[in-house]
Backbone as CSV, one residue per row, in Angstrom:
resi,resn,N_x,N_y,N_z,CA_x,CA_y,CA_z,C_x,C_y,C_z
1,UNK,0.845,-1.164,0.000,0.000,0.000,0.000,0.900,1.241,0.000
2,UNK,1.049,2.142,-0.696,1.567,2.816,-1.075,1.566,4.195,0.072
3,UNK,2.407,4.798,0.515,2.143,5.522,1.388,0.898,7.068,1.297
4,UNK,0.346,7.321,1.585,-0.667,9.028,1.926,0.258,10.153,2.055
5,UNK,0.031,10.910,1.386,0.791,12.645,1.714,0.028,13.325,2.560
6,UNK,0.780,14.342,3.386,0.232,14.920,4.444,-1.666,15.906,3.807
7,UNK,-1.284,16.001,2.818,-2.951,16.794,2.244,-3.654,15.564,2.356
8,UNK,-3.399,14.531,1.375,-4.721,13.633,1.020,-5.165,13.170,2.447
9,UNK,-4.337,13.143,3.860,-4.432,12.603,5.209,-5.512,13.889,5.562
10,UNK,-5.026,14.624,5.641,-6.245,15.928,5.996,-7.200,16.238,5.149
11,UNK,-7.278,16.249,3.732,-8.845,15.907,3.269,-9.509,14.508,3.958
12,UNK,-8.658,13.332,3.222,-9.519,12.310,4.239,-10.067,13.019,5.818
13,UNK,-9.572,13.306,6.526,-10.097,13.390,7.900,-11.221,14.665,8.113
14,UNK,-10.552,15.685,6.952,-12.298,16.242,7.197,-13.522,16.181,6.654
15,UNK,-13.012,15.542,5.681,-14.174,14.743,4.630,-15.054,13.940,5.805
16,UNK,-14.436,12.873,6.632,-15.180,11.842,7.099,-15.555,12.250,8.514
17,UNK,-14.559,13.480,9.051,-15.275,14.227,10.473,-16.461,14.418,9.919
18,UNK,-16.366,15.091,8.824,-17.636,15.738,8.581,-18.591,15.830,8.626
19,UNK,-18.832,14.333,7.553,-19.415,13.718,7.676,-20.499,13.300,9.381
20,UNK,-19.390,12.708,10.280,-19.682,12.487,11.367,-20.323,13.350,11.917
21,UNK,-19.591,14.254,11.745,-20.533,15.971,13.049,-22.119,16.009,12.122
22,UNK,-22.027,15.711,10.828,-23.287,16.322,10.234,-24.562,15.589,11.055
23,UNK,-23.762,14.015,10.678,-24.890,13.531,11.770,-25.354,13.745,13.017
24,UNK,-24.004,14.043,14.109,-24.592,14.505,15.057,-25.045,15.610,15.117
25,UNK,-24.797,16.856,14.453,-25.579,17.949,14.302,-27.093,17.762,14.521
26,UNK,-27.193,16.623,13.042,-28.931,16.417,13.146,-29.768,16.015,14.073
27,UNK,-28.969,15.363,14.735,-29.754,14.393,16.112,-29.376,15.222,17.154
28,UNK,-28.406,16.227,17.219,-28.534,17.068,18.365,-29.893,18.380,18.476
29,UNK,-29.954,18.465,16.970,-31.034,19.842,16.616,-32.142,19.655,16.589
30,UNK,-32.443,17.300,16.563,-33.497,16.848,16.713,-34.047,17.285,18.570
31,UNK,-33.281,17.079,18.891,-33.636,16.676,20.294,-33.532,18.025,21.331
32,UNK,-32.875,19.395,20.517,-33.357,20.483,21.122,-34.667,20.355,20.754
33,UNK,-34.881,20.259,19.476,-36.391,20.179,18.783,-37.609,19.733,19.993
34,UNK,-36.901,18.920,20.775,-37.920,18.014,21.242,-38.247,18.592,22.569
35,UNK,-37.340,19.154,22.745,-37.304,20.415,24.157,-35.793,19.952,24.919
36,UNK,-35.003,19.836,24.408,-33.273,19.336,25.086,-32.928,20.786,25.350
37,UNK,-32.016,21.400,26.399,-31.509,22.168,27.104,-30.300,22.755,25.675
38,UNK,-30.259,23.429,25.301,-29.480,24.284,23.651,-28.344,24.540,24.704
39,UNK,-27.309,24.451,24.347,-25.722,25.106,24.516,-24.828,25.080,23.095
40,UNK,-24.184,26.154,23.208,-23.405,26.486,22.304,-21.948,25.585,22.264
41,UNK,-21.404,26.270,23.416,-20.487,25.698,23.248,-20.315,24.088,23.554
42,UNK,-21.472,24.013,24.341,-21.512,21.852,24.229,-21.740,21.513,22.855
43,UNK,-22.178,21.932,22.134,-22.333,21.704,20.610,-20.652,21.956,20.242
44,UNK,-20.336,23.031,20.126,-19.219,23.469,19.308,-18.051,21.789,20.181
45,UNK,-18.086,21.437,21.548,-17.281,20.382,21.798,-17.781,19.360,21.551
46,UNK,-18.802,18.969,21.021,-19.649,17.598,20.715,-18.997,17.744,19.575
47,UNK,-19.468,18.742,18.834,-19.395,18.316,16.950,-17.817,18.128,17.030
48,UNK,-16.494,18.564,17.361,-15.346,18.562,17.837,-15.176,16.773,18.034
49,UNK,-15.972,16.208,19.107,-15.944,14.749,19.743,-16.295,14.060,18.665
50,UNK,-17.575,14.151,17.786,-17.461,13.290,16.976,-17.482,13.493,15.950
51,UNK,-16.669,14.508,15.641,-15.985,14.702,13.852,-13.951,13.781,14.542
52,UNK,-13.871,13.628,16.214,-12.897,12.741,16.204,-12.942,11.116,15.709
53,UNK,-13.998,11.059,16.607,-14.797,9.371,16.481,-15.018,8.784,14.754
54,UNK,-15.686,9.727,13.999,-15.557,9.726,12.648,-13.929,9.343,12.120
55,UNK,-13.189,10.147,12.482,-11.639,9.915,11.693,-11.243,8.517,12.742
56,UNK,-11.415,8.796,13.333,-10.779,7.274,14.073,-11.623,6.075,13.324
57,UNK,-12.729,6.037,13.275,-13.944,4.928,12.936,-12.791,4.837,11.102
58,UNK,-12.693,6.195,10.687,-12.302,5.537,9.227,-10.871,5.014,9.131
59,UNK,-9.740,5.240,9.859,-9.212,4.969,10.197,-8.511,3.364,10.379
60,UNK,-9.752,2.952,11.497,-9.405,1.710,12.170,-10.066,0.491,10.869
61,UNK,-11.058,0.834,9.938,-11.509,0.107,9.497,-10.792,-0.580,8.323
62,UNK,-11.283,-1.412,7.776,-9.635,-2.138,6.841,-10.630,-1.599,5.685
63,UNK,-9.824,-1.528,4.565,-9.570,-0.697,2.768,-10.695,-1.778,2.227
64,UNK,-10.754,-2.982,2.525,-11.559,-3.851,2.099,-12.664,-3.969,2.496
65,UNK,-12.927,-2.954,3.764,-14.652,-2.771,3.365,-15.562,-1.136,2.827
66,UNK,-14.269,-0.983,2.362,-14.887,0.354,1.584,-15.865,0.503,0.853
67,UNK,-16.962,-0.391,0.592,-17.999,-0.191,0.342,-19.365,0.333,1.423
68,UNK,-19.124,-0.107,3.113,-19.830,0.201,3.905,-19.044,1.060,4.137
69,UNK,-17.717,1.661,4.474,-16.724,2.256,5.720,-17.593,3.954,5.452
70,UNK,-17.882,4.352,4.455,-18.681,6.123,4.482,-20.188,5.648,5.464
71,UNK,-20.663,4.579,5.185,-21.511,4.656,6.095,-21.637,4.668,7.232
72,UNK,-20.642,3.912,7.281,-20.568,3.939,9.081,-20.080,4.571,9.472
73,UNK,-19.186,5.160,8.742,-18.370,6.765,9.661,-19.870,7.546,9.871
74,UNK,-20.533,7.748,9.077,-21.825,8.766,8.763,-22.596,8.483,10.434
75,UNK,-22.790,6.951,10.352,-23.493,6.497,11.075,-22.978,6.915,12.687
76,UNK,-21.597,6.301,12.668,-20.908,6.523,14.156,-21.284,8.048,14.402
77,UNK,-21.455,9.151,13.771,-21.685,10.343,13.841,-23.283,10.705,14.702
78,UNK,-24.009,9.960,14.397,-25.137,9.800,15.220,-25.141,9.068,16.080
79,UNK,-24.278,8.268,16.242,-24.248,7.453,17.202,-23.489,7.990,18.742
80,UNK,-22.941,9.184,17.877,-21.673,9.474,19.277,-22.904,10.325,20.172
81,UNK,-23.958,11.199,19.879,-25.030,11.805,20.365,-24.933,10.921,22.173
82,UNK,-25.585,10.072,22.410,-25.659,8.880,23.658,-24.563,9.038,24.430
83,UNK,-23.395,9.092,23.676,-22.109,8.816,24.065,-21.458,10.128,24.727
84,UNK,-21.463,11.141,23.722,-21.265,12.570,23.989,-22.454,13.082,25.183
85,UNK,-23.191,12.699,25.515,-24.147,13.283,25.901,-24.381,12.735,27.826
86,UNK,-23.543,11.292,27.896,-23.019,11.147,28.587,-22.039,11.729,29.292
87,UNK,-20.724,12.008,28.493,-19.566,12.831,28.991,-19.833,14.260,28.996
88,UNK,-20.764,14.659,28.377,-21.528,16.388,28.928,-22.313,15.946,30.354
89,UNK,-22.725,15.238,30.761,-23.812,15.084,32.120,-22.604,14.893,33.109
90,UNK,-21.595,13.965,32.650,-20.856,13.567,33.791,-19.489,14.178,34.257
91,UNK,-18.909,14.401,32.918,-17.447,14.838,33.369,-17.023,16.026,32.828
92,UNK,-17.826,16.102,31.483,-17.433,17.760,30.813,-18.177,18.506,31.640
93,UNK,-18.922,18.888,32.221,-19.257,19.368,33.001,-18.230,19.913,34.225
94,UNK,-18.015,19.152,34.376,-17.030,18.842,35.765,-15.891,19.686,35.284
95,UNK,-15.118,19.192,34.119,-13.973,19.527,33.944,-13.864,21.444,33.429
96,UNK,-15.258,21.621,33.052,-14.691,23.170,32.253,-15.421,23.868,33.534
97,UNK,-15.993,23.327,34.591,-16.465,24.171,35.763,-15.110,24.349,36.440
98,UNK,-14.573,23.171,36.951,-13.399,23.016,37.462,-12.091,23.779,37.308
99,UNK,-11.404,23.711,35.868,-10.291,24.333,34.765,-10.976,25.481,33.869
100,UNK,-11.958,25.189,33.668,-11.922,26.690,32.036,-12.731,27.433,33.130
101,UNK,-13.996,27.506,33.133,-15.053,28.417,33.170,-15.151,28.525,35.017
102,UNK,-14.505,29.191,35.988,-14.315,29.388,37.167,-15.708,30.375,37.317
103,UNK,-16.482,29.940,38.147,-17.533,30.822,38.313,-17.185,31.531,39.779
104,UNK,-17.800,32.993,39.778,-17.060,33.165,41.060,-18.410,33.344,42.046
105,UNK,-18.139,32.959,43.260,-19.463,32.309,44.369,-19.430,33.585,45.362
C-alpha cells in the first residue's frame, strides 16, 4: 500500500469528520427540537468529539470494506449523540467548571 501525503491525510479526515458531526448535528437539533436544554459551546465540543470518532472509525476500518466504511463513519456520527451526551452530564461538566469556566461564588 503505497504511502498518503500529508494533504490527502487531511482531506480524508475532514471529509469523514464531517461527515460524522453532520450527523450529530442532526440528532442534536433533533432533540433540542424536542425540548433538550441548547448550549453552544456543548455543541461546538460535541461536533469537535465526533468529527474525532468519525476519523478514528475511518481509520481503524480495513480498505476492504470500503464499500460500507462512508456509512458507518456517517453512522458513528449519530451514534456518538448517547455517548457525547453522557460525557456532557458527567465529566465535561465537571472539567470546564473546574479548569476553564471558574464561576465566582
Amino acid at each position: 500500500m503505497p504511502e498518503k501525503s500529508l494533504k490527502e491525510i487531511i482531506e480524508a479526515a475532514s471529509v469523514y469528520g464531517s461527515f460524522a458531526s453532520f450527523w450529530w448535528l442532526a440528532f442534536y437539533l433533533h432533540m433540542v427540537r424536542k425540548g433538550a436544554k441548547f448550549s453552544f459551546v456543548m455543541m461546538i465540543i460535541n461536533i469537535i468529539i465526533s468529527a474525532w470518532i468519525g476519523i478514528t472509525l475511518y481509520y481503524i476500518l480495513p480498505i476492504d470494506m470500503w464499500d460500507i466504511r462512508i456509512g458507518l463513519v456517517s453512522i458513528s456520527g449519530f451514534l456518538t449523540y448517547p455517548i457525547a451526551n453522557f460525557l456532557e452530564d458527567k465529566w465535561l461538566d465537571l472539567f470546564i467548571n473546574k479548569f476553564i469556566w471558574k464561576q465566582n461564588k
